[in-house]
C-alpha positions in Angstrom: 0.0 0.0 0.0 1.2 3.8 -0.9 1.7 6.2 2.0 -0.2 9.3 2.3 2.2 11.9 0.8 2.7 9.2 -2.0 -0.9 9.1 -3.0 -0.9 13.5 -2.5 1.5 13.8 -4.8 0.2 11.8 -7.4 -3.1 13.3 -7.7 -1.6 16.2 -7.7 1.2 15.5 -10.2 0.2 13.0 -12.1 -2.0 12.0 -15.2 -3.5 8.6 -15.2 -2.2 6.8 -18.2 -3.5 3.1 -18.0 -4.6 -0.2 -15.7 -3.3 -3.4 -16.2 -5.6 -7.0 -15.8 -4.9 -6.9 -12.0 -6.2 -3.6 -11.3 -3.0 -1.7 -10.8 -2.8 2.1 -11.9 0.0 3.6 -14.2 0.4 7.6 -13.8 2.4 9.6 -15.7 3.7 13.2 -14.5 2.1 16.3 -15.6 4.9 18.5 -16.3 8.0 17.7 -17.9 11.3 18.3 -16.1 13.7 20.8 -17.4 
């Protein structure tokens, strides 16, 4: 299981891209680094 400030900074950060069979979640970040 994800901690707290793990899961915060994902929905802040982070675009869902895809789930697999097994019901994991892929994110991908917003922004691109410099």
């Amino acid at each position: 299981m994800s901690s707290f400030a793990t899961r915060l900074h994902t929905f802040f950060n982070g675009t869902l891209v895809g789930t697999d069979e097994e019901g994991n979640r892929y994110y991908k970040e917003r922004r691109a680094k410099p």
